[in-house]
N, CA and C atoms of all chains as a GROMACS GRO file, in nm:
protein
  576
    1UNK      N    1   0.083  -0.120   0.000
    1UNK     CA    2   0.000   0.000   0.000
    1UNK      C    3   0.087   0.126   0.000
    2UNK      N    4   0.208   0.121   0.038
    2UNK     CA    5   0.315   0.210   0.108
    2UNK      C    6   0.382   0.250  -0.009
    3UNK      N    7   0.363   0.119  -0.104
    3UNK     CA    8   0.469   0.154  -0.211
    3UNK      C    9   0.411   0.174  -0.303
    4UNK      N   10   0.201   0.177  -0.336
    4UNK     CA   11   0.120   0.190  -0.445
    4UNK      C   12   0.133   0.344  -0.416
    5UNK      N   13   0.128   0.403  -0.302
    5UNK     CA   14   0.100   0.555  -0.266
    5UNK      C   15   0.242   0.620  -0.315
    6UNK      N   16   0.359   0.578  -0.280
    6UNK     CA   17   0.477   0.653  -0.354
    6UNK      C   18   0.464   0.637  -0.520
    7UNK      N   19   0.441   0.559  -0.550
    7UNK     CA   20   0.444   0.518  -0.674
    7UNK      C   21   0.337   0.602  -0.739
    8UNK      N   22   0.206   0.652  -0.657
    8UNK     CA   23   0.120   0.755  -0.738
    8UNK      C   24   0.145   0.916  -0.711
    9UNK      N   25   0.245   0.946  -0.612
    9UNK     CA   26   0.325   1.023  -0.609
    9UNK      C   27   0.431   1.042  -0.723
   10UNK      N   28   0.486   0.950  -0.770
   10UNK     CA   29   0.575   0.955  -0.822
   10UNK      C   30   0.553   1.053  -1.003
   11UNK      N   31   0.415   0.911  -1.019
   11UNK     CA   32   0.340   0.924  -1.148
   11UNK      C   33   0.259   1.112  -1.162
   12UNK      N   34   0.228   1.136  -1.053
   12UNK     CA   35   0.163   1.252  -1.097
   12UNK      C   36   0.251   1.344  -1.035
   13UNK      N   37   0.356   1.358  -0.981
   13UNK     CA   38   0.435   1.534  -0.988
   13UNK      C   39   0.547   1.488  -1.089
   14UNK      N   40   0.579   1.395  -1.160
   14UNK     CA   41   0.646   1.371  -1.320
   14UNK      C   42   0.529   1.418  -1.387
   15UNK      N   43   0.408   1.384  -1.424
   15UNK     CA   44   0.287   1.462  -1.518
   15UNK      C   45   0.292   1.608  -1.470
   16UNK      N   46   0.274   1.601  -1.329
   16UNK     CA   47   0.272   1.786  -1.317
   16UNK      C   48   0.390   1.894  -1.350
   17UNK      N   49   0.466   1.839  -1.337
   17UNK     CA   50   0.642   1.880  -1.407
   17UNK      C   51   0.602   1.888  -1.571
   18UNK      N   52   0.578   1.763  -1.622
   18UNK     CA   53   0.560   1.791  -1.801
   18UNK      C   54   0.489   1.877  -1.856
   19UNK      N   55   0.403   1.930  -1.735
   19UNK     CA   56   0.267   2.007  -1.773
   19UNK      C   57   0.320   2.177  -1.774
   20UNK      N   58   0.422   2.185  -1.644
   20UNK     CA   59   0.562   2.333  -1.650
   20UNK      C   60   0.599   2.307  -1.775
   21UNK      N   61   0.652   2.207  -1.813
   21UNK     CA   62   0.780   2.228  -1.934
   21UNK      C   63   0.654   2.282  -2.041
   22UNK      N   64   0.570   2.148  -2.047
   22UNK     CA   65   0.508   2.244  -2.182
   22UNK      C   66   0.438   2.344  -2.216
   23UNK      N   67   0.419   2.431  -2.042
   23UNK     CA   68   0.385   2.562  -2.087
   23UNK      C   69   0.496   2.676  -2.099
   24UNK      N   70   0.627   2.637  -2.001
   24UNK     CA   71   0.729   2.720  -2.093
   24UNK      C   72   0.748   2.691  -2.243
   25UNK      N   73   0.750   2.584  -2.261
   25UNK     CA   74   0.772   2.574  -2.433
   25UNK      C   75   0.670   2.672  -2.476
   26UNK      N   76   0.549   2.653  -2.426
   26UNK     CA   77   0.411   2.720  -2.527
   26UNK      C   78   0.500   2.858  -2.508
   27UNK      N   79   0.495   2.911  -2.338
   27UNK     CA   80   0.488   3.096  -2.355
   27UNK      C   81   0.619   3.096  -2.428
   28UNK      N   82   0.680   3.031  -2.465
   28UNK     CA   83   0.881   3.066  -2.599
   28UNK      C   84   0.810   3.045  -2.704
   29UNK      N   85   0.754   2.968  -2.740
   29UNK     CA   86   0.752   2.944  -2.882
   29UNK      C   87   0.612   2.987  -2.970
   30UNK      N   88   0.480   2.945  -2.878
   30UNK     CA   89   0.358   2.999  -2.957
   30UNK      C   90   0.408   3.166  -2.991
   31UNK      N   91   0.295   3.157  -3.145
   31UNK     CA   92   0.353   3.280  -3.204
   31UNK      C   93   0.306   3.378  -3.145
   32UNK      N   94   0.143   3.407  -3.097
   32UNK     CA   95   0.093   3.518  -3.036
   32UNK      C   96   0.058   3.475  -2.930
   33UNK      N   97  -0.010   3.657  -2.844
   33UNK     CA   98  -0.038   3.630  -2.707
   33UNK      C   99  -0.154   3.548  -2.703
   34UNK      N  100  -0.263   3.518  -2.763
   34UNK     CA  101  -0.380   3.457  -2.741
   34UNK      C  102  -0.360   3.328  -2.706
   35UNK      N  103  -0.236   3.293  -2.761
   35UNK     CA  104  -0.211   3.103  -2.777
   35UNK      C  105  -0.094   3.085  -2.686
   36UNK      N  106  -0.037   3.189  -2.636
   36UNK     CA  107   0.092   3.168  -2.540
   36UNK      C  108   0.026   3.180  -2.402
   37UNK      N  109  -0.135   3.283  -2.375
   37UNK     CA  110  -0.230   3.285  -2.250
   37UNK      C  111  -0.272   3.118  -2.281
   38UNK      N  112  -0.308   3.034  -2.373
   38UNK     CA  113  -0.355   2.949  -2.368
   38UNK      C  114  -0.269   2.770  -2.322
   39UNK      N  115  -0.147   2.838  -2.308
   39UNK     CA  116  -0.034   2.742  -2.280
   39UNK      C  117  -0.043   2.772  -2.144
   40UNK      N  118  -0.036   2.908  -2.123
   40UNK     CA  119  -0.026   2.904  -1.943
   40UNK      C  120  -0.071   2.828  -1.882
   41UNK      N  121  -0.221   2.889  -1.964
   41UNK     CA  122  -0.366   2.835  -1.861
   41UNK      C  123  -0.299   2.667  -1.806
   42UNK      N  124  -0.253   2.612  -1.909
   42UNK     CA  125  -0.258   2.477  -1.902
   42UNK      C  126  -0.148   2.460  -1.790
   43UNK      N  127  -0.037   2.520  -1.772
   43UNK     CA  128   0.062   2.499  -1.667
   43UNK      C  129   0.000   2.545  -1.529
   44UNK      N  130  -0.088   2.620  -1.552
   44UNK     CA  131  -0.161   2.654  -1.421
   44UNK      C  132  -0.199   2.567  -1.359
   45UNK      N  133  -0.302   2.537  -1.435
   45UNK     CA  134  -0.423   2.468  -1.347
   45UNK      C  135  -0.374   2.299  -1.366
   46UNK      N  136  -0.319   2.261  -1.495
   46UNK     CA  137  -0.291   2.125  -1.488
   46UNK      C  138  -0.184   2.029  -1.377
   47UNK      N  139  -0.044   2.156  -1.416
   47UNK     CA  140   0.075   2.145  -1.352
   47UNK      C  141   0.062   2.116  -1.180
   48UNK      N  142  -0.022   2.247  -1.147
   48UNK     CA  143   0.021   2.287  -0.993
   48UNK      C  144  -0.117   2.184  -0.995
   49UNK      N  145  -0.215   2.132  -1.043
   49UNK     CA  146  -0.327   2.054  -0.991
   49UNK      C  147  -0.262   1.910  -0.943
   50UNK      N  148  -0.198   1.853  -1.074
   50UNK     CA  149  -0.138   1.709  -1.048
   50UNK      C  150  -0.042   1.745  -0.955
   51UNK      N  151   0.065   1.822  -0.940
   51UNK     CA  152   0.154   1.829  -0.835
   51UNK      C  153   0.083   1.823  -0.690
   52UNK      N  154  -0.012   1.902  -0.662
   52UNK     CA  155  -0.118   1.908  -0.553
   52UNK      C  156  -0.139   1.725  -0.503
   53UNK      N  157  -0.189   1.664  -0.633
   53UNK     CA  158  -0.259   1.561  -0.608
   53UNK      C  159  -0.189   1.426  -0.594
   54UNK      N  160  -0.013   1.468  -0.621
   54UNK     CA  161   0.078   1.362  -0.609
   54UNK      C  162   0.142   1.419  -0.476
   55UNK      N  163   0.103   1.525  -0.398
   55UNK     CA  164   0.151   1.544  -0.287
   55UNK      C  165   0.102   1.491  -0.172
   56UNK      N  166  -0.072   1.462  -0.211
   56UNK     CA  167  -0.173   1.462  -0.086
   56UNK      C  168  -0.130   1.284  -0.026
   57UNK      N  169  -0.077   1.233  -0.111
   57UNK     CA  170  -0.064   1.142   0.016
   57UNK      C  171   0.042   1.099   0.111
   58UNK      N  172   0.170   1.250   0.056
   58UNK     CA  173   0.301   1.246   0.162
   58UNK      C  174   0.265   1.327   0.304
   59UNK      N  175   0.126   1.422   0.294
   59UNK     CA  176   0.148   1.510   0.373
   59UNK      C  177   0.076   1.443   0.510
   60UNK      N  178   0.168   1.515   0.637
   60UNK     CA  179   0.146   1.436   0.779
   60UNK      C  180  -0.021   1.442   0.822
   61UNK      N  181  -0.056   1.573   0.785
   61UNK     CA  182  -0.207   1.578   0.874
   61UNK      C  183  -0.313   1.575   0.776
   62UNK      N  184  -0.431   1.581   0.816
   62UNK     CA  185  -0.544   1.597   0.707
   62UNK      C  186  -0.577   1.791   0.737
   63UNK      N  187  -0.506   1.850   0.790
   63UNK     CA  188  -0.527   1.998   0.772
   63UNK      C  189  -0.422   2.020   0.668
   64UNK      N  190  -0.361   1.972   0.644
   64UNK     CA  191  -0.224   2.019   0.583
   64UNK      C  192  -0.294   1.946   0.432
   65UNK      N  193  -0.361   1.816   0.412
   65UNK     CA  194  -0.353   1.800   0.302
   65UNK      C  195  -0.549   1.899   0.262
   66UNK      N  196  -0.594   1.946   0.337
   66UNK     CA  197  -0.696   2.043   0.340
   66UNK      C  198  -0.684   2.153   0.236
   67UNK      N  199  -0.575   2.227   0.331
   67UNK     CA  200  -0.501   2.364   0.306
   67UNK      C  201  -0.433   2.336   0.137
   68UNK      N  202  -0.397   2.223   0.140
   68UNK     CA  203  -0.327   2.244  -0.032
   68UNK      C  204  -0.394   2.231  -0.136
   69UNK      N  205  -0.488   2.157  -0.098
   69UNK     CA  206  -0.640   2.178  -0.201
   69UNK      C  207  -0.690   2.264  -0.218
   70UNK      N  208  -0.696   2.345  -0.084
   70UNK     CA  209  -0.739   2.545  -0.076
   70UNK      C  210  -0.618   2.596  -0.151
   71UNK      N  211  -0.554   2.562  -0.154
   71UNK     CA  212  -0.416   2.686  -0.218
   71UNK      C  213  -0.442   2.617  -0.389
   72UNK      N  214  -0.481   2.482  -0.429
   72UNK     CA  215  -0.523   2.448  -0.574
   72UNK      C  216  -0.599   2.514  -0.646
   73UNK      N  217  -0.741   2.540  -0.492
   73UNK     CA  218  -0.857   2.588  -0.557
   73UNK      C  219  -0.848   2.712  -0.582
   74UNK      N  220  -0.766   2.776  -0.518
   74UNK     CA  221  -0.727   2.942  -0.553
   74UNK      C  222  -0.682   2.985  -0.675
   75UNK      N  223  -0.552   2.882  -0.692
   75UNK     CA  224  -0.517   2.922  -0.815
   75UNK      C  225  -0.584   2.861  -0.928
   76UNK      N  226  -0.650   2.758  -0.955
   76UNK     CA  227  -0.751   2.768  -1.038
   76UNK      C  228  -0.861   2.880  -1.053
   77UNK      N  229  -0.952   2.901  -0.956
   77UNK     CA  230  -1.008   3.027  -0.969
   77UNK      C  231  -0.945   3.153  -1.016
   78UNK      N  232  -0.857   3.216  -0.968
   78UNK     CA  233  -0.802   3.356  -0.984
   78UNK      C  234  -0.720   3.312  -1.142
   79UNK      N  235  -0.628   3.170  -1.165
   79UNK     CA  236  -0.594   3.164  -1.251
   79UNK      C  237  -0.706   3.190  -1.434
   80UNK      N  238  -0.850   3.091  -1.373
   80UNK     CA  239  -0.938   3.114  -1.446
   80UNK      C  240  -0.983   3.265  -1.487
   81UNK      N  241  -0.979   3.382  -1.432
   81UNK     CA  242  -1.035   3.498  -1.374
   81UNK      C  243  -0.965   3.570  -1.463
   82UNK      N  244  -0.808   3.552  -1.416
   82UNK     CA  245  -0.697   3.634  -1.482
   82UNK      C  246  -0.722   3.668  -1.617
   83UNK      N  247  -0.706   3.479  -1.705
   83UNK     CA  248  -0.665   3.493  -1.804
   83UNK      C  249  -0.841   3.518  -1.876
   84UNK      N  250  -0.928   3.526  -1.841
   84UNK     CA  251  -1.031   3.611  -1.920
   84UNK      C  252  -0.984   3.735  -1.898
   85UNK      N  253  -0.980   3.791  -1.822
   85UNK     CA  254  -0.928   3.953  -1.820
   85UNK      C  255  -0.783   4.000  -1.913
   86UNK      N  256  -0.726   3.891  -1.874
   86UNK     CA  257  -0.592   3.897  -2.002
   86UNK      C  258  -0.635   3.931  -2.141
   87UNK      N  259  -0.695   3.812  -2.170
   87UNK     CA  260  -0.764   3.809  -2.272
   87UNK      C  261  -0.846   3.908  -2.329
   88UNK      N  262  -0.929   3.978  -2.227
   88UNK     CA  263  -1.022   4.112  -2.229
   88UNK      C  264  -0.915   4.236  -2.288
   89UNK      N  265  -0.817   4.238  -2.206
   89UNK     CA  266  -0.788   4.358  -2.229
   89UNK      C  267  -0.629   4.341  -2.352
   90UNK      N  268  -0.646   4.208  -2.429
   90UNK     CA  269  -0.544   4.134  -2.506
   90UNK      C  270  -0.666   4.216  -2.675
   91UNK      N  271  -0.749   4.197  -2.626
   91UNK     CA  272  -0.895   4.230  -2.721
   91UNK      C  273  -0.884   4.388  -2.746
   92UNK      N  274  -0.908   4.434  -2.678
   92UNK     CA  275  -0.911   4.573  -2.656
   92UNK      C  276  -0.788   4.669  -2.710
   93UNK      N  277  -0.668   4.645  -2.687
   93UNK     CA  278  -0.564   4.706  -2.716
   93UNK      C  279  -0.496   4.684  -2.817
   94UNK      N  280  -0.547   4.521  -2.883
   94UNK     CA  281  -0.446   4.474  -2.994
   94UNK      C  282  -0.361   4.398  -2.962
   95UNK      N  283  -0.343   4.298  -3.068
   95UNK     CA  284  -0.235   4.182  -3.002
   95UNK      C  285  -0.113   4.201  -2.956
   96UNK      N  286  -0.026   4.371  -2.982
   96UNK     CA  287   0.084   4.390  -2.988
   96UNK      C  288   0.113   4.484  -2.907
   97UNK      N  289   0.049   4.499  -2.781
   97UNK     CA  290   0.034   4.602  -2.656
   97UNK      C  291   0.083   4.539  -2.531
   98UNK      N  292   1.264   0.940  -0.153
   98UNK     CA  293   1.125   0.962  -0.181
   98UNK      C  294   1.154   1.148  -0.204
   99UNK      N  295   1.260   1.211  -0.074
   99UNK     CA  296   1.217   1.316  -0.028
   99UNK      C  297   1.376   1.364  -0.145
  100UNK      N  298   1.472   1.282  -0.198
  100UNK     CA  299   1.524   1.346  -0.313
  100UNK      C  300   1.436   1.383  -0.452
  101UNK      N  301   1.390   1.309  -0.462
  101UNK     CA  302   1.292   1.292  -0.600
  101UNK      C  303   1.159   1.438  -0.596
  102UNK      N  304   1.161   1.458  -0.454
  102UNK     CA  305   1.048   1.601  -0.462
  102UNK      C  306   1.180   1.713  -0.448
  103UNK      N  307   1.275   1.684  -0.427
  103UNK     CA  308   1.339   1.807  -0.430
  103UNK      C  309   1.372   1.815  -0.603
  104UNK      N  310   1.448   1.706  -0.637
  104UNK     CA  311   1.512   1.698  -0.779
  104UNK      C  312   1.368   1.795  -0.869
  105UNK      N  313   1.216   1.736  -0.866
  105UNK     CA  314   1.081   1.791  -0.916
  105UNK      C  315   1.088   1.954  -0.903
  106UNK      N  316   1.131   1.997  -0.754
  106UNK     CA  317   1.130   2.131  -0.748
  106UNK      C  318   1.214   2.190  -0.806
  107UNK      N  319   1.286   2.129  -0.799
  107UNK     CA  320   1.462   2.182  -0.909
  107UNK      C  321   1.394   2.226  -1.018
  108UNK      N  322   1.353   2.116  -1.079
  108UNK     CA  323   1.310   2.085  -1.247
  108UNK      C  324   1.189   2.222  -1.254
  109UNK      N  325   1.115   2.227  -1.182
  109UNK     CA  326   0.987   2.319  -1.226
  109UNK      C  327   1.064   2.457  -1.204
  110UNK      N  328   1.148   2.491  -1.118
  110UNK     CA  329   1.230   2.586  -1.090
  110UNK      C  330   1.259   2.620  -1.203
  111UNK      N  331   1.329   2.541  -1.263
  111UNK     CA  332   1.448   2.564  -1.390
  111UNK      C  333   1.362   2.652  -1.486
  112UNK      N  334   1.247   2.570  -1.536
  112UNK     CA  335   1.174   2.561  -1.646
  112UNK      C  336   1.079   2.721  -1.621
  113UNK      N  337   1.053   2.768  -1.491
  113UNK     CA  338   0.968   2.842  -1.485
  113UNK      C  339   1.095   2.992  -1.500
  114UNK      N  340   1.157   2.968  -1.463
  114UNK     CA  341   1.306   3.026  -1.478
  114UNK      C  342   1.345   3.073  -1.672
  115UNK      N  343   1.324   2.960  -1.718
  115UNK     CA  344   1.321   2.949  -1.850
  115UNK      C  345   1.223   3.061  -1.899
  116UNK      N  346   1.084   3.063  -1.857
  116UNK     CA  347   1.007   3.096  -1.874
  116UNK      C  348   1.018   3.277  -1.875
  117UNK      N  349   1.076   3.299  -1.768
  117UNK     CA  350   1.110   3.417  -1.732
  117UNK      C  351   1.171   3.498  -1.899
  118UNK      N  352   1.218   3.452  -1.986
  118UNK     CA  353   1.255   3.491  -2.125
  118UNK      C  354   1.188   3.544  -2.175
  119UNK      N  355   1.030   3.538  -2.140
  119UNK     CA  356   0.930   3.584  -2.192
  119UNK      C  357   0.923   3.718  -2.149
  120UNK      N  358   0.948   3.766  -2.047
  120UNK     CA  359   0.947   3.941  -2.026
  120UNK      C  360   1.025   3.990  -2.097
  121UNK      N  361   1.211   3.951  -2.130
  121UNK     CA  362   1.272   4.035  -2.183
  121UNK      C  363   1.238   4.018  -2.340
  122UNK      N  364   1.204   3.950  -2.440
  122UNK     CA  365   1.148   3.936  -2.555
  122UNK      C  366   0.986   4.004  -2.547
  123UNK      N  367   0.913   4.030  -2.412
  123UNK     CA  368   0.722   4.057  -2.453
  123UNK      C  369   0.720   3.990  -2.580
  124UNK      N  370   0.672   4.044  -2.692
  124UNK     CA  371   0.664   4.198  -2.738
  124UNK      C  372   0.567   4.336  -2.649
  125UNK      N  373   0.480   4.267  -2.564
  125UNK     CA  374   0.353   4.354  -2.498
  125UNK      C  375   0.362   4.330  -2.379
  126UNK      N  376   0.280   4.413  -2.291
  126UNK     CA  377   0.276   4.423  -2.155
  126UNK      C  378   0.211   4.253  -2.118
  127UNK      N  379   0.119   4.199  -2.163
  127UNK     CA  380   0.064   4.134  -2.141
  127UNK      C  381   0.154   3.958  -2.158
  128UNK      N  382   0.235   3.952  -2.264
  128UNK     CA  383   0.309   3.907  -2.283
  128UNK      C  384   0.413   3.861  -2.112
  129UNK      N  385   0.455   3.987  -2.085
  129UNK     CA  386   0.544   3.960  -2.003
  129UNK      C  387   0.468   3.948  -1.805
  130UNK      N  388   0.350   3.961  -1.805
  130UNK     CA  389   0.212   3.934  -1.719
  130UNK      C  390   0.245   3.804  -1.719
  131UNK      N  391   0.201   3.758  -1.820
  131UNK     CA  392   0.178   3.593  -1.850
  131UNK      C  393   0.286   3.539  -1.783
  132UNK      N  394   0.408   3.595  -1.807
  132UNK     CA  395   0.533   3.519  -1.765
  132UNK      C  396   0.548   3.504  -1.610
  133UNK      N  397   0.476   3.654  -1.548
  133UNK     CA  398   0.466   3.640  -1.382
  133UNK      C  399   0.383   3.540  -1.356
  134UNK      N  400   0.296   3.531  -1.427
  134UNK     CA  401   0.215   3.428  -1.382
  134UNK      C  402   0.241   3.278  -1.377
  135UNK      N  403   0.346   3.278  -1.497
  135UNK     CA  404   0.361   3.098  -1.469
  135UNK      C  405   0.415   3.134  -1.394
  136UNK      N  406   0.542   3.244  -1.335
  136UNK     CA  407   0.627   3.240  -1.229
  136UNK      C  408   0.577   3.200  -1.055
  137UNK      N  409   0.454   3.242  -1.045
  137UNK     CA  410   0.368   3.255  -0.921
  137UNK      C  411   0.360   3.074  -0.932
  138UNK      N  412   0.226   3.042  -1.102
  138UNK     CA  413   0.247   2.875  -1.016
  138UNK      C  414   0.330   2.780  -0.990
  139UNK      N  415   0.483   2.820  -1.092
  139UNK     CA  416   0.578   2.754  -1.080
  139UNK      C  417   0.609   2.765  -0.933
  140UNK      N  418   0.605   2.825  -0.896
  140UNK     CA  419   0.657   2.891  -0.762
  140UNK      C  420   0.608   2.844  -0.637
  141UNK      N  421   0.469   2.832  -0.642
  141UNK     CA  422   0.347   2.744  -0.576
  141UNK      C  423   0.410   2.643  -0.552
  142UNK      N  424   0.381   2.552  -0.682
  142UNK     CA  425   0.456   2.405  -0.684
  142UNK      C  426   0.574   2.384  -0.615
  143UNK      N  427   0.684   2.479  -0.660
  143UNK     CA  428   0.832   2.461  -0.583
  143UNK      C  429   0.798   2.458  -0.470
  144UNK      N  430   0.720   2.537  -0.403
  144UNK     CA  431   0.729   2.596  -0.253
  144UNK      C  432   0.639   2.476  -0.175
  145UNK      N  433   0.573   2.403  -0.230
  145UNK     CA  434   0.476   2.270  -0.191
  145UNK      C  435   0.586   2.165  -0.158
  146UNK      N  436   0.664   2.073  -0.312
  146UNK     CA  437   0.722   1.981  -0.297
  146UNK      C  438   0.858   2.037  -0.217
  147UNK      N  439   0.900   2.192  -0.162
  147UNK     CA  440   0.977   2.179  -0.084
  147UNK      C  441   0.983   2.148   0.038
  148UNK      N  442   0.814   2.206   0.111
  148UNK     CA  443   0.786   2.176   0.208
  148UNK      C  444   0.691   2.030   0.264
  149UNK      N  445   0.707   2.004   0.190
  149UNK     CA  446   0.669   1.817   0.184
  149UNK      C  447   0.814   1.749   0.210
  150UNK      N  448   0.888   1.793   0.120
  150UNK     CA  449   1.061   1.688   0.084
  150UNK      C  450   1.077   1.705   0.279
  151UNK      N  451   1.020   1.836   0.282
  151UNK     CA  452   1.158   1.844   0.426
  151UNK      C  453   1.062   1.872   0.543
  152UNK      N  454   0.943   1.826   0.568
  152UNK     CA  455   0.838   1.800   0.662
  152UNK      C  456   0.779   1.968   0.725
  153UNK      N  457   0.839   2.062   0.634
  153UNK     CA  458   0.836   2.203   0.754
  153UNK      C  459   0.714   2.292   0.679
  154UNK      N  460   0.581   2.247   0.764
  154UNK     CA  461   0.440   2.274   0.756
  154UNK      C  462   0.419   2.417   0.712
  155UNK      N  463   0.514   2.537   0.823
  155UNK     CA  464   0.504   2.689   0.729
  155UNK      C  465   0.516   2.676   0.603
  156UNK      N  466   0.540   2.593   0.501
  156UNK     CA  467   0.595   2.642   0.384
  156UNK      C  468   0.435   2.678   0.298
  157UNK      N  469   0.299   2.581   0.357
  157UNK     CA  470   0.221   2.630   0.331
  157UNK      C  471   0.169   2.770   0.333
  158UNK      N  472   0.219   2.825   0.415
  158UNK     CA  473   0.124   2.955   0.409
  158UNK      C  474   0.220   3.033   0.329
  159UNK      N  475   0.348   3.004   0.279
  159UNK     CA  476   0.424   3.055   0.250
  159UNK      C  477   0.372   3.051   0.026
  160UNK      N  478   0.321   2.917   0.042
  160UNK     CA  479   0.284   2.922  -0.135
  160UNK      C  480   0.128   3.009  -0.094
  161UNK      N  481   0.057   2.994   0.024
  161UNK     CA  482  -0.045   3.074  -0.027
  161UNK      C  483  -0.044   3.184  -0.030
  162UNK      N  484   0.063   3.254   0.030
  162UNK     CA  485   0.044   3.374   0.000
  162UNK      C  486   0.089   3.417  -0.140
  163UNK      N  487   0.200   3.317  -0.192
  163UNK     CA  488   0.220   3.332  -0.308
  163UNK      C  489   0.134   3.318  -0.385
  164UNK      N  490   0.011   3.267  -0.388
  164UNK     CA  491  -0.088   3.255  -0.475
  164UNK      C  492  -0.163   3.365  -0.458
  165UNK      N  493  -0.206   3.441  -0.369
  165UNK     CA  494  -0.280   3.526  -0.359
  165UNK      C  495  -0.158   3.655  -0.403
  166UNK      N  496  -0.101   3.649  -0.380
  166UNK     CA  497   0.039   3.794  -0.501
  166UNK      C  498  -0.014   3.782  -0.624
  167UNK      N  499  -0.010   3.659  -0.700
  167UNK     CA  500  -0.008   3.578  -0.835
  167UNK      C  501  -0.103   3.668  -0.906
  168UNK      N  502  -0.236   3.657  -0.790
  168UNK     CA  503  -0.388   3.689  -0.825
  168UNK      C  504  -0.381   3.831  -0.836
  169UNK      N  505  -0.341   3.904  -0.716
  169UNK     CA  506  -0.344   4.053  -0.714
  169UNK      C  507  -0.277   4.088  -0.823
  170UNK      N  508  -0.166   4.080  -0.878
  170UNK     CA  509  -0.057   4.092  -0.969
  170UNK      C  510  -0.138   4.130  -1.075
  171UNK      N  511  -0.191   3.986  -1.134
  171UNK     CA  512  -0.286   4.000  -1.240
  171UNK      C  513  -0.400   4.131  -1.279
  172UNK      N  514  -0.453   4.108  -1.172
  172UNK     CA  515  -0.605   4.204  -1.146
  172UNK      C  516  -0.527   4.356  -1.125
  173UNK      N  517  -0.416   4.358  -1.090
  173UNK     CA  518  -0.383   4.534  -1.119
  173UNK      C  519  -0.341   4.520  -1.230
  174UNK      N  520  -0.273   4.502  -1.335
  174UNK     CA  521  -0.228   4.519  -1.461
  174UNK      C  522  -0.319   4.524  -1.530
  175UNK      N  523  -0.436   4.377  -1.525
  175UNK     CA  524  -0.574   4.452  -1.639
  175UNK      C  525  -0.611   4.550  -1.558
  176UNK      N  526  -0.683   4.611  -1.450
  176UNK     CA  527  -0.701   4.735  -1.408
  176UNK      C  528  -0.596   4.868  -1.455
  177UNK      N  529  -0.466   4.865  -1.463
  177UNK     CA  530  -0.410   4.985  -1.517
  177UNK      C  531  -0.432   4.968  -1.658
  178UNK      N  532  -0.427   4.838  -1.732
  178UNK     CA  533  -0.414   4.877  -1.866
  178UNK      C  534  -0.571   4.880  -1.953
  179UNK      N  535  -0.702   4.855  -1.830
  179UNK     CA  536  -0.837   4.859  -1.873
  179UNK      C  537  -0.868   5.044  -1.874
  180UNK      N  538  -0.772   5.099  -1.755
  180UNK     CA  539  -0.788   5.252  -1.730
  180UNK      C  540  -0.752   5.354  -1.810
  181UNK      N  541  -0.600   5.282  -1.867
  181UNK     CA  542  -0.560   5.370  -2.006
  181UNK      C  543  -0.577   5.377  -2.141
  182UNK      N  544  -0.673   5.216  -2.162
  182UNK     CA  545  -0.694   5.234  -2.296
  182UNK      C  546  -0.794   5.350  -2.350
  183UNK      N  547  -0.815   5.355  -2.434
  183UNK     CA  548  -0.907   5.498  -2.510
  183UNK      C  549  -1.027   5.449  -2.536
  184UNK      N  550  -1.154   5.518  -2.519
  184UNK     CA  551  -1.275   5.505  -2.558
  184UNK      C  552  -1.316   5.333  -2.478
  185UNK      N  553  -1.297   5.305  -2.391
  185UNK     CA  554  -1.332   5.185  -2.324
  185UNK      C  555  -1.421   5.284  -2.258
  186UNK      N  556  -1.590   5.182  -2.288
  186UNK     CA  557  -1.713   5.224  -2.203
  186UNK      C  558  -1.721   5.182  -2.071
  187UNK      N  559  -1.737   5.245  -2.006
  187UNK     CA  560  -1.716   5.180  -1.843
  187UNK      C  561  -1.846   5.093  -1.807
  188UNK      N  562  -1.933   5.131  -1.883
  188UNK     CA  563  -2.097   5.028  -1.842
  188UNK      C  564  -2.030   4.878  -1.861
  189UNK      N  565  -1.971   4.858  -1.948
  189UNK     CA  566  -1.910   4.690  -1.983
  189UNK      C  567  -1.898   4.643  -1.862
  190UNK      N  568  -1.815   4.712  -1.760
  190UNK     CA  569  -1.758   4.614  -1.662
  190UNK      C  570  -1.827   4.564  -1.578
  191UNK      N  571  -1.958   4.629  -1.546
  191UNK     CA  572  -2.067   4.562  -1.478
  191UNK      C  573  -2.133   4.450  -1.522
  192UNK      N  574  -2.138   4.357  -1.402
  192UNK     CA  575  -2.196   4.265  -1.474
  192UNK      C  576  -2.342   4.222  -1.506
   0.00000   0.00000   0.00000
């Protein structure tokens, strides 16, 4: 059981790591801002989600693995929030502002 | 167990680090926004699997506050750059 739980640790902060790399790749290489906000998004919420979810079964207390689900759900929300407003004001000014 | 979350934090470090390229190239304000922003969740993450690798419980409040910077960060930049654009109707923003 000891070693199914490291082992799904293992599997999802390696996915949540691939999910960083390929949104630095996106924000270097996609050509505009619309599609380089759309790489983020994905390092946001995917990255720091699986990392979250390959953490919850190292951590000592059930407040502690509480609290990191609250710090997930944050940045999903505000992350969600942002990048419409990015986007809003990506609209407004022109792609090259 | 507790090398392998540090080596992870390394790695997201690096990459969000990488990322950072994106301000000095923009081309736009928004451009180089984006880049704080992976910086905040990269940052999150680091600041999680560091304080997991090495059992020391503050490190939580330490990514949340980093998440809540991340957020504010965001929400003033579209606010300065929703204030200076030209002919933006202010009825829009209501919802």
């Amino acid at each position: 059981m000891k070693l199914l739980l490291e082992l799904w640790t293992i599997v999802a902060v390696i996915a949540g790591a691939f999910f960083f790399f390929a949104g630095t790749v996106g924000l270097l290489r996609f050509p505009d801002s619309l599609t380089r906000l759309h790489a983020l998004s994905k390092a946001d919420n995917l990255g720091l989600g699986l990392v979250v979810l390959g953490l919850l079964p190292q951590v000592d207390s059930v407040s502690a693995g509480l609290k990191i689900v609250g710090i997930w759900l944050l940045v999903l929300l505000s992350g969600a929030t942002a990048a419409q407003w990015i986007a809003r004001t990506l609209r407004q000014s022109g792609p090259d502002s | 167990m507790t090398e392998f979350l540090l080596g992870a934090a390394a790695f997201i470090l690096g990459m969000v680090a990488l990322g950072l390229v994106r301000i000095l190239r923009g081309p736009g304000d928004a451009d180089r926004i984006m880049a704080a922003q992976l910086f905040g969740a990269g940052g999150i993450a680091a600041v999680l699997l560091l304080g997991t690798a090495t059992g020391e419980s503050a490190t939580l409040d330490v990514a949340l506050t980093l998440a809540l910077l991340a957020a504010f960060a965001a929400f003033a930049f579209v606010k300065a750059k929703l204030a200076q654009s030209p002919g933006e109707s202010r009825t829009a923003d209501s919802p």
